[in-house]
N, C-alpha and C positions, 0 to 999 in steps of 0.2 A: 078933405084932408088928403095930401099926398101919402101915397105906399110910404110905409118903409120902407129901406134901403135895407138889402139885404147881407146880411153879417159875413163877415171874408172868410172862408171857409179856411183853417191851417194845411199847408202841405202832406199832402200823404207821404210817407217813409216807408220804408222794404225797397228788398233786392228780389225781383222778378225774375226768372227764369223763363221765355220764352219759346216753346218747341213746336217746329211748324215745316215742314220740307218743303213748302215752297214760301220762297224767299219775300215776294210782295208779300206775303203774310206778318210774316215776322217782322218787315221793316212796318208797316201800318201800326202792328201792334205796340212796336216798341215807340216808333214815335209818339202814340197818343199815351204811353206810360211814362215816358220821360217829359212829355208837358205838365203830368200831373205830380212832377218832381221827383217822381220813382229811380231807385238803379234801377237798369234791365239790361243780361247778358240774352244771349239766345244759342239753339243748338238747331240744325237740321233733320237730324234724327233722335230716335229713343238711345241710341249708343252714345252720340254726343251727348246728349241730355246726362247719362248717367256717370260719361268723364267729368264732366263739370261739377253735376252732386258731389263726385267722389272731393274736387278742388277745390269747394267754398260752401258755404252755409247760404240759402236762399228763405224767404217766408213763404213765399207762393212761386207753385209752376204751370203755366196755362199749357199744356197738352194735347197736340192734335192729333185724332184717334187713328188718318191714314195716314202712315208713311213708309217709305223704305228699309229695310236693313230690322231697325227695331220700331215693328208699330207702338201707338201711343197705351193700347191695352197689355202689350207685354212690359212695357217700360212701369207702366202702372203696378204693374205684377212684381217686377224688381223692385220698386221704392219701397210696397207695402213690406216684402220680404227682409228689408235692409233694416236694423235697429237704428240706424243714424237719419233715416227718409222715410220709419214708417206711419209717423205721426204728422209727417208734410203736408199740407193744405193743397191739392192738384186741382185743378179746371181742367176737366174737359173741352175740348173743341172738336166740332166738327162739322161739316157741310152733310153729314148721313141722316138720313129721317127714321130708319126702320127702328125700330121699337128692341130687334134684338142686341146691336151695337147699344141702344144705351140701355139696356137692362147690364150687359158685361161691364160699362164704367159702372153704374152702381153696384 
């Protein structure tokens, strides 16, 4: 008997929030979110990140932990402290292995 054919999976929905200081990042990331039908806005740093928060309502924001100006663990620190971001769903990212960077995201 042939496979089954596998059932069409529905489009995912949410608005992504994107934050990554360097740039091929963000574009990779957001291209493979927006295939999967997603919005995605993006920010370069934790400061842009948290103008945006401040402009629009997001579901998720994927977070990279090193960047300029405001890293991803102080930006992290901001949302939990904000009543309108502190219940936000965040992803970490980062290229860091040590154990003590992700001990501080969790």
């Amino acid at each position: 008997m042939p496979e089954p054919l596998p059932l069409p999976r529905p489009p995912l929905q949410g608005r992504i929030l994107v934050v990554d200081d360097l740039e091929t990042n963000r574009e990779a990331m957001t291209r493979l979110l927006l295939r999967e039908g997603l919005a995605v806005e993006s920010a370069g740093d934790g400061q842009e990140a948290l103008e945006k928060l401040e402009a629009g309502a997001f579901d998720v924001v994927l977070l990279d932990v090193m960047m300029p100006r405001l890293d991803g663990l102080q930006t992290l620190e901001a949302l939990r402290s904000r009543e309108a971001t502190a219940e936000l769903p965040v992803i970490m990212l980062s290229a860091l292995q040590e154990s003590r960077s992700v001990r501080e995201c969790l």
